[in-house]
BATOR-659705 format. One line per 2 residues: number of its first residue (from 0); their letters; for each residue x, y, z of N, C-alpha, C. Coordinates in pm, 1 decimal. Atoms other than C-alpha are relative to their C-alpha. Last residue first. Layout:
<rs>
NUM> a> X:Y:Z:X:Y:Z:X:Y:Z | ...
</rs>
This chain:
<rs>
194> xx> -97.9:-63.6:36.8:484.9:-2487.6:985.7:137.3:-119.9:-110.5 | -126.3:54.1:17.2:165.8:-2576.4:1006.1:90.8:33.8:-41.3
192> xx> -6.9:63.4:-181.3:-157.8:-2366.2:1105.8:124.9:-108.9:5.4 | 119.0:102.1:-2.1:-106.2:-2161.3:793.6:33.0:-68.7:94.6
190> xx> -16.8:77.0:-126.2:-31.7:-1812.2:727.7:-79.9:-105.7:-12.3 | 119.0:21.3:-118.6:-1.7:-1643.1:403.2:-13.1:-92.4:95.2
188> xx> -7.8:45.9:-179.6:231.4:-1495.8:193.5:-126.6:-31.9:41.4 | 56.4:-48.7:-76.2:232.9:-1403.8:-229.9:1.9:-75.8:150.1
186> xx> 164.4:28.9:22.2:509.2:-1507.9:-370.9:-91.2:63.9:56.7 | 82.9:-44.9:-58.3:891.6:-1524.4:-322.3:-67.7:7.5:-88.1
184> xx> -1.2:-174.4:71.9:1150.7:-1759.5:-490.9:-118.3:55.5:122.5 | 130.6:-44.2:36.1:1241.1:-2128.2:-349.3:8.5:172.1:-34.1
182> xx> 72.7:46.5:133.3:1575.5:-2379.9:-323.0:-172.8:75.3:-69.8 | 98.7:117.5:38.1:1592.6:-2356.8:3.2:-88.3:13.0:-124.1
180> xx> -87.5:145.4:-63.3:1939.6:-2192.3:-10.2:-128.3:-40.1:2.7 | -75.4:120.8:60.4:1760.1:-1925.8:-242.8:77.3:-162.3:53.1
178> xx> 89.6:104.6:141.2:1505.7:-1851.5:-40.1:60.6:-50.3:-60.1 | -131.5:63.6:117.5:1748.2:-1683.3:263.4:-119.4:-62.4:-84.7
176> xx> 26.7:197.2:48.0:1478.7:-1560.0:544.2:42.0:18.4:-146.5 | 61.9:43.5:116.1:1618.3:-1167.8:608.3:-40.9:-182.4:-13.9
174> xx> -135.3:137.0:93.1:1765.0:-1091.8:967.7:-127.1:-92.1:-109.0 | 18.7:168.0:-47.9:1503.6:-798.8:1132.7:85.0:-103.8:-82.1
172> xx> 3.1:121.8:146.7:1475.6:-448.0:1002.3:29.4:-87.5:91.1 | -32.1:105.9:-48.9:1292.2:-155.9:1204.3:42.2:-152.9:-16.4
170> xx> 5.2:173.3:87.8:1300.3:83.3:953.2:77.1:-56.2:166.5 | -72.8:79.8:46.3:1349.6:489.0:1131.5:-66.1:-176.1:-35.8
168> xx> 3.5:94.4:-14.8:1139.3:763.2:1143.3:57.4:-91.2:-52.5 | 6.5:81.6:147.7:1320.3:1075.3:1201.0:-51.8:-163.6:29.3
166> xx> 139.4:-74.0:127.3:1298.8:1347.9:1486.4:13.9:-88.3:-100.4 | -93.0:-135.8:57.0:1628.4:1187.7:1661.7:-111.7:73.0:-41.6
164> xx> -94.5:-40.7:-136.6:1464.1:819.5:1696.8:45.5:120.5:-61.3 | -27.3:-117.7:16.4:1117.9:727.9:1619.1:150.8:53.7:67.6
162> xx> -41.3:-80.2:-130.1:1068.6:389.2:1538.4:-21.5:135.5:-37.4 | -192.0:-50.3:39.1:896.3:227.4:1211.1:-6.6:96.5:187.5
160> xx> -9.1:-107.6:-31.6:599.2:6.8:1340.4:92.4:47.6:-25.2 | 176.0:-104.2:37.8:501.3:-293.8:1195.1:29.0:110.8:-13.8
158> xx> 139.9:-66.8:-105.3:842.3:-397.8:1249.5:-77.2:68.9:-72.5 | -38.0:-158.7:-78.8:1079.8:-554.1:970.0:-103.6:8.0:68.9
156> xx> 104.0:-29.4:-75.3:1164.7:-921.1:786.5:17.2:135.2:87.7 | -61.1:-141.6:-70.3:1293.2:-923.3:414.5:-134.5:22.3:168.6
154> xx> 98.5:-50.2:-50.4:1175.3:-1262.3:278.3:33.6:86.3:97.7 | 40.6:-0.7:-98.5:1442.7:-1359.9:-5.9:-101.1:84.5:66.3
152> xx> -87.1:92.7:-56.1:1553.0:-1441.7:-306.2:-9.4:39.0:155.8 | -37.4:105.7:72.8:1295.1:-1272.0:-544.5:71.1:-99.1:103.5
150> xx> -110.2:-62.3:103.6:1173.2:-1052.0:-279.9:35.3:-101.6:-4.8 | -139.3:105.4:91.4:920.7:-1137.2:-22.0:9.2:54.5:-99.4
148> xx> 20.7:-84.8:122.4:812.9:-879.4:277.8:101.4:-97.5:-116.0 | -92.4:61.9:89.8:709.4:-1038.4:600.1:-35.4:59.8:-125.0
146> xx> 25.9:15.4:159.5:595.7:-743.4:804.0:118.0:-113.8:-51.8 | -69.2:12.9:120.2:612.2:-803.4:1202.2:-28.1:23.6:-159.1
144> xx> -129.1:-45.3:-37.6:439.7:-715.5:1551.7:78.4:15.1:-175.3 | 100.1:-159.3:-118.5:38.1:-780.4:1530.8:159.0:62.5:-11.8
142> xx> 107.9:30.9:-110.4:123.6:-987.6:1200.5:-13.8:134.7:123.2 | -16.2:-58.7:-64.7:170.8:-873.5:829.8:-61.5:-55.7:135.6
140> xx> 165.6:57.0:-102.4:161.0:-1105.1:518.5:99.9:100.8:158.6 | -61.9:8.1:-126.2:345.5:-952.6:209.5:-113.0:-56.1:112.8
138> xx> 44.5:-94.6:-143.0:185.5:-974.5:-88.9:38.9:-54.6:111.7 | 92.6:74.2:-42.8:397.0:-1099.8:-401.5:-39.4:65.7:131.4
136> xx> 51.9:95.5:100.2:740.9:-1027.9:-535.4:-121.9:-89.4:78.3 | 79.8:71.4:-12.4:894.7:-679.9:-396.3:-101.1:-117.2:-58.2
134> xx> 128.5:6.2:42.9:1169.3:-540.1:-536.9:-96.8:-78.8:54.8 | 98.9:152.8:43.8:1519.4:-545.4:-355.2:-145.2:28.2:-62.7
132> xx> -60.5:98.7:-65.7:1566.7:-287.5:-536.0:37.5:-28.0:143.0 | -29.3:12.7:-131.4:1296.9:-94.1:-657.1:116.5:-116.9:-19.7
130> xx> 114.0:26.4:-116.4:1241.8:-61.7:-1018.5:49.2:-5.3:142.5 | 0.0:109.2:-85.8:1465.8:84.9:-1280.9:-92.3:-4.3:123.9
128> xx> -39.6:43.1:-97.0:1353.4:376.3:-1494.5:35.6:-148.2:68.1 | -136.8:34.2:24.6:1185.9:343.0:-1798.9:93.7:4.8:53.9
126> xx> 22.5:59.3:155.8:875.4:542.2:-1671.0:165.8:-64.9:-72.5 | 39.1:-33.1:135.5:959.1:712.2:-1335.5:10.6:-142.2:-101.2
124> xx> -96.8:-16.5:91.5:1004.5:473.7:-1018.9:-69.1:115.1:-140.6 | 24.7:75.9:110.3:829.1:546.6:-717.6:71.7:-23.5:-147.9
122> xx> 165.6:-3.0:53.3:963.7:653.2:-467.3:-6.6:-48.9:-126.9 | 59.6:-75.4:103.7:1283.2:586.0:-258.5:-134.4:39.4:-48.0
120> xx> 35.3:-134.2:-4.0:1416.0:362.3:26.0:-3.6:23.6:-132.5 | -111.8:-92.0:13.4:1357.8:-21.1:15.1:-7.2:169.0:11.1
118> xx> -143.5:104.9:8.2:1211.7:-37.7:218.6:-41.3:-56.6:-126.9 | 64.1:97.1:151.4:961.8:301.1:287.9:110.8:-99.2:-13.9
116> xx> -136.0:85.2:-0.8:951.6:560.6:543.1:-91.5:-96.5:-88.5 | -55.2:37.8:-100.9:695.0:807.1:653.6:130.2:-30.2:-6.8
114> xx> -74.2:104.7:-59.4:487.9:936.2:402.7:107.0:19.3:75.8 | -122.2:-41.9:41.4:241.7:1215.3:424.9:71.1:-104.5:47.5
112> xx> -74.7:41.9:124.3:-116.7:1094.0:416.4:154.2:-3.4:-68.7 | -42.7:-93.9:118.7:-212.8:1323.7:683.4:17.4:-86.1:-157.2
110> xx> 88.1:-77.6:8.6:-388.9:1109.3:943.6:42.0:122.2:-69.9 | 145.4:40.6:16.9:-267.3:780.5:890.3:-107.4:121.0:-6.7
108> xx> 56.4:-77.2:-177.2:116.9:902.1:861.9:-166.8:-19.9:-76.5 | 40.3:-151.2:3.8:207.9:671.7:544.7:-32.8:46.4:151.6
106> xx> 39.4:-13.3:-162.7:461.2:352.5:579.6:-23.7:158.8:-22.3 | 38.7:-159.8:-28.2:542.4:220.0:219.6:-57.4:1.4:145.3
104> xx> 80.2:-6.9:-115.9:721.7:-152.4:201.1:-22.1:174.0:-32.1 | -46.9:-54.0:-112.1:838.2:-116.5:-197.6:-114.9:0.6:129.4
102> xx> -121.0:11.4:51.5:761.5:-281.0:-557.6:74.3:60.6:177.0 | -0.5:32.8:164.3:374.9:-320.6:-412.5:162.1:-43.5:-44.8
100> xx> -111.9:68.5:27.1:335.7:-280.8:-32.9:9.7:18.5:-202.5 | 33.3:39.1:102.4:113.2:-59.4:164.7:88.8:-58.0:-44.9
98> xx> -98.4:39.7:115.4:89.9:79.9:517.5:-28.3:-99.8:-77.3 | 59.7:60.5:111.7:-128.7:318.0:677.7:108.4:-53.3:-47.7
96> xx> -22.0:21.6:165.8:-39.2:452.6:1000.2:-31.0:-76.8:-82.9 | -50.1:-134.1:31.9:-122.5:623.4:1365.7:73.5:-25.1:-184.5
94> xx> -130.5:-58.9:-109.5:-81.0:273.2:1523.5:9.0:88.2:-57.5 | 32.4:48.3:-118.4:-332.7:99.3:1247.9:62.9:101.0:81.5
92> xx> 64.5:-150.0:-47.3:-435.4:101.1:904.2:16.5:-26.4:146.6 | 12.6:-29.3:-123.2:-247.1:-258.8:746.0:-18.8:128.3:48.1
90> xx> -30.1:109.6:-99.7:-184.9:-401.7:418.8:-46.4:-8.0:151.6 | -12.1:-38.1:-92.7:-319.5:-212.0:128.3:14.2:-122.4:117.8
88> xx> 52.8:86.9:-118.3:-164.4:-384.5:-169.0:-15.8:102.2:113.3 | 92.6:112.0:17.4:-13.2:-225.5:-522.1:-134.4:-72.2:140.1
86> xx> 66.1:57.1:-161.4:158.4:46.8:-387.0:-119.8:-65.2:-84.9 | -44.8:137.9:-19.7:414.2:154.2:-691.2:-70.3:-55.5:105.8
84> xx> 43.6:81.0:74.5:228.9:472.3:-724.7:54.1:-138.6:-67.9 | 167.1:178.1:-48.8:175.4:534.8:-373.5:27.2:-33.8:-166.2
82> xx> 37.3:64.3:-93.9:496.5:841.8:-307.4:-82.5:-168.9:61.5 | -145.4:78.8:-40.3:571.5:993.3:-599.2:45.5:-112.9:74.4
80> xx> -48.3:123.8:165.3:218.3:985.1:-743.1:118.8:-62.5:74.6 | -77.6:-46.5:113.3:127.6:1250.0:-376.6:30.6:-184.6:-75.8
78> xx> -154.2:-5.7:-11.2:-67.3:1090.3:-131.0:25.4:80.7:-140.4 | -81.1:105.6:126.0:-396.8:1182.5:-88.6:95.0:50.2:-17.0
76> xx> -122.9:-39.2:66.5:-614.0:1364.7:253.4:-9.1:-119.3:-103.0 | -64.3:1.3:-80.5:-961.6:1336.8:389.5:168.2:39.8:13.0
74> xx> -170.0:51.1:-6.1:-1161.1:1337.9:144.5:42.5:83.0:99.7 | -51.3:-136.6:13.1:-1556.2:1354.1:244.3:173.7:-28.4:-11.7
72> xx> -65.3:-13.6:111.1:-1731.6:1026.4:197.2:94.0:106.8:-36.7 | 75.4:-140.8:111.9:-1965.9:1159.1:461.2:59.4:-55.5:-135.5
70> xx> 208.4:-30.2:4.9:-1978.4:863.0:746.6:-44.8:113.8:-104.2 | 125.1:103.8:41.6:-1609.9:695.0:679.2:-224.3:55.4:-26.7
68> xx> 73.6:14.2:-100.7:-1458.7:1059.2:606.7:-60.3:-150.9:-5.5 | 160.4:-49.6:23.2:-1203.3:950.9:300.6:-63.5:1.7:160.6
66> xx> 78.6:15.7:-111.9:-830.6:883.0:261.8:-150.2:56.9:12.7 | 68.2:-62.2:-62.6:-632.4:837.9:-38.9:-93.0:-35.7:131.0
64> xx> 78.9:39.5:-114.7:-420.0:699.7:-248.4:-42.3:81.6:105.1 | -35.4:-48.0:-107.8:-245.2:828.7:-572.1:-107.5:-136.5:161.6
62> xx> -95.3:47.6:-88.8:-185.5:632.3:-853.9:34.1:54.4:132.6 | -49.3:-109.7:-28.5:-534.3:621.3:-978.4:142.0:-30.3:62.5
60> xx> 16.6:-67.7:128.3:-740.0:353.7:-1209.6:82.7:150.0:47.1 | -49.8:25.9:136.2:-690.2:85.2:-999.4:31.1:91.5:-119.5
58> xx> 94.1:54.5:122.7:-805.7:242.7:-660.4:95.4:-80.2:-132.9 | -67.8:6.2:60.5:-644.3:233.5:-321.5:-51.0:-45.7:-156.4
56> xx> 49.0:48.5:142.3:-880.6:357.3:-69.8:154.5:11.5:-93.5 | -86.4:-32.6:78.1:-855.4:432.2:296.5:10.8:-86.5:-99.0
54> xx> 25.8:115.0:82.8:-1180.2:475.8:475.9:140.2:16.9:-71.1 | -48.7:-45.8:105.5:-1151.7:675.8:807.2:-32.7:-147.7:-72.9
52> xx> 105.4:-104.4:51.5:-1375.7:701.6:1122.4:71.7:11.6:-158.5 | 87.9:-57.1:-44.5:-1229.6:382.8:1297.7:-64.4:77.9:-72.3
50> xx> -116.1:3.3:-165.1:-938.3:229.7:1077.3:-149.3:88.7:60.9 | 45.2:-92.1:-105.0:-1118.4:89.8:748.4:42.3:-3.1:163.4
48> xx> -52.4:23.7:-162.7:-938.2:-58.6:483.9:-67.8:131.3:65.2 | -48.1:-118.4:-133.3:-1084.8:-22.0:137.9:21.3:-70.6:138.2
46> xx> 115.4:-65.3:-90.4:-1088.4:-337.9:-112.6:114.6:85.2:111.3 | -41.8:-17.0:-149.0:-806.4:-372.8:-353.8:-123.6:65.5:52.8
44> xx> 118.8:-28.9:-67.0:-968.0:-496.4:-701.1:28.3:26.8:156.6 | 136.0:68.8:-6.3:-649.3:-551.1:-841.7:-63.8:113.6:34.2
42> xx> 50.8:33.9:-80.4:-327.9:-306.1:-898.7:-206.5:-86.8:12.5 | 49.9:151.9:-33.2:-159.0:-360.2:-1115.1:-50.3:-58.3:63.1
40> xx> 61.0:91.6:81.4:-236.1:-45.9:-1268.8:-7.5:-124.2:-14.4 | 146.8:24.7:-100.2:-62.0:120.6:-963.5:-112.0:-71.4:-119.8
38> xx> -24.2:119.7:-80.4:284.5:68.4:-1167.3:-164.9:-36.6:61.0 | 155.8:56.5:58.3:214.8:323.9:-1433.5:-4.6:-134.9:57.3
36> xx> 5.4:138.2:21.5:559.7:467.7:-1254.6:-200.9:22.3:-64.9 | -43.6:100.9:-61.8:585.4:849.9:-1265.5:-37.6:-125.0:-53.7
34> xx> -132.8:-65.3:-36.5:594.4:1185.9:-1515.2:32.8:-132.8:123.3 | 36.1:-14.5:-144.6:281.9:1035.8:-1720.3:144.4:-7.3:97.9
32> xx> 74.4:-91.4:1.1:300.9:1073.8:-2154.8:-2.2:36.2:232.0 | -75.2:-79.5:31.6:498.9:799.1:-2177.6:-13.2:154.7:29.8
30> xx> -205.9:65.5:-86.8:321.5:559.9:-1995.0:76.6:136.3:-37.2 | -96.2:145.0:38.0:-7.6:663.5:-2114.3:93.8:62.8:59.6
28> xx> -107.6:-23.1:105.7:-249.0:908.4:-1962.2:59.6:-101.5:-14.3 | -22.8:70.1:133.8:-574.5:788.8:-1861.0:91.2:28.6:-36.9
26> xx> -98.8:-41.6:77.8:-590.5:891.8:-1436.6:29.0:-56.1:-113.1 | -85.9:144.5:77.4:-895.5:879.1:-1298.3:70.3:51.8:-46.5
24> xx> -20.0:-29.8:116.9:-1000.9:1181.5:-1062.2:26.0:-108.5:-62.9 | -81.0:-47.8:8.7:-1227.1:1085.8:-776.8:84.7:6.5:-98.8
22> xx> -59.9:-10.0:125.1:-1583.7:1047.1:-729.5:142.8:41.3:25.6 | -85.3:-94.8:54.0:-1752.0:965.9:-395.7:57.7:-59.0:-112.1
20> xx> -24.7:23.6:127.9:-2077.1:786.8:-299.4:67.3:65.4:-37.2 | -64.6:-101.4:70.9:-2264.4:804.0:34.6:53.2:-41.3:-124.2
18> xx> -16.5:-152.2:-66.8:-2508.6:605.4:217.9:47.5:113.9:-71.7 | -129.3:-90.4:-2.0:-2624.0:388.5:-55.4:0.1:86.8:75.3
16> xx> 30.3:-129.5:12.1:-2897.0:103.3:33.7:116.8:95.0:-30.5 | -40.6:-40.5:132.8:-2778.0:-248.9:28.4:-35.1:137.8:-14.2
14> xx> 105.3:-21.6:82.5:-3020.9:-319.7:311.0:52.1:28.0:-98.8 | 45.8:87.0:-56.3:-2762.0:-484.3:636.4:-131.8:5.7:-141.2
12> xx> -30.2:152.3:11.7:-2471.2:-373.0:480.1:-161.0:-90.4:-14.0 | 58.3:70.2:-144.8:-2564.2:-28.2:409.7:26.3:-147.5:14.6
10> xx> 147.6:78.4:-43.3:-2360.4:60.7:143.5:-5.0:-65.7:86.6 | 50.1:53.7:-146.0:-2051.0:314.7:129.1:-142.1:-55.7:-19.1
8> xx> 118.2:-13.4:-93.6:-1922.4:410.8:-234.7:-19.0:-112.8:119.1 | 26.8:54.1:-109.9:-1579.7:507.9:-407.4:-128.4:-8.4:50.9
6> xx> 91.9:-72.5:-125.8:-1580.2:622.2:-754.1:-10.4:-127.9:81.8 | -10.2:-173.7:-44.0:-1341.4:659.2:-1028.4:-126.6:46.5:80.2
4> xx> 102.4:-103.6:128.9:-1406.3:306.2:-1215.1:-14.0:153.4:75.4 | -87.0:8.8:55.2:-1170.3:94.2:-942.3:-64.6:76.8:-129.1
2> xx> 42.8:65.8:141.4:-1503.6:17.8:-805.1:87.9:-4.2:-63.2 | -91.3:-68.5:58.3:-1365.3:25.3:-398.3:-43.4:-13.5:-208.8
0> x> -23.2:72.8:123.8:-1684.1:-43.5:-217.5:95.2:80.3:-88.0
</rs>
């Protein structure tokens, strides 16, 4: 259970009971006062994603993200500000990574936290800064192979998986779906049995 109030806890499904129960820092500074984006504050009620033995948590009240033992609560690793605090949405824990979406696709290593690659490229924006461009507008929908990622005028498509070529992981990008020629903006995504 993600509370977005500076603590993560694990209950028994089947009795409500509390296995474990972690605390982690909240962050109150204002805008001005905080050296990156105050972007992760838009973030909802994002429930944890769980990949086998890990819990990965994206709270409201922090801009980092993090990873936790599933059976102790024990941290695991967290990203650096620079890195998650435009990451509104956890999307997918899978193939050795965690990825997230908000103003930018993010692609963390699953078992360090250290990012990967990101589309657009950069981090997060400081305070009065400009935002990502293209910017992201609404949650992306991810299948076993693809991320659709929409932006104002179009739906930027790329692989799940970033490659590996040379020692560097590279963006697997794909030919963008046009919005403006049909007349529409991006949104949030989601699949439906008609096309």
């Amino acid at each position: 259970l993600n509370t977005g109030l500076g603590v993560i806890a694990a209950v028994d499904y089947a009795d409500g009971s509390l296995k474990w129960l972690t605390r982690y820092p909240r962050n109150q500074m204002e805008d001005s006062a905080y050296p990156v984006s105050q972007r992760f504050r838009f973030r909802d009620m994002t429930p944890c994603l769980i990949q086998e033995d890990t819990v990965y948590c994206c709270p409201a009240d922090s801009p980092e993200l993090f990873a936790l033992d599933a059976a102790t609560g024990d941290l695991v690793w967290s990203t650096t500000p620079e890195h998650s605090a435009d990451v509104i949405h956890l999307l997918h824990a899978g193939d050795g990574q965690l990825i997230g979406s908000g103003d930018r696709l993010v692609w963390f290593d699953a078992a360090t936290g250290k990012m990967r690659g990101s589309f657009p490229e950069g981090i997060a924006a400081r305070p009065r800064e400009g935002l990502a461009e293209p910017r992201g507008l609404g949650r992306p929908w991810v299948s076993k192979e693809l991320i659709f990622f929409p932006t104002e005028n179009r739906i930027h498509v790329l692989g799940r998986k970033l490659l590996r070529e040379e020692g560097k992981w590279v963006l697997d990008k794909k030919p963008a779906i046009d919005l403006a020629s049909r007349a529409s903006e991006g949104g949030n995504l989601v699949l439906g049995d008609k096309w």
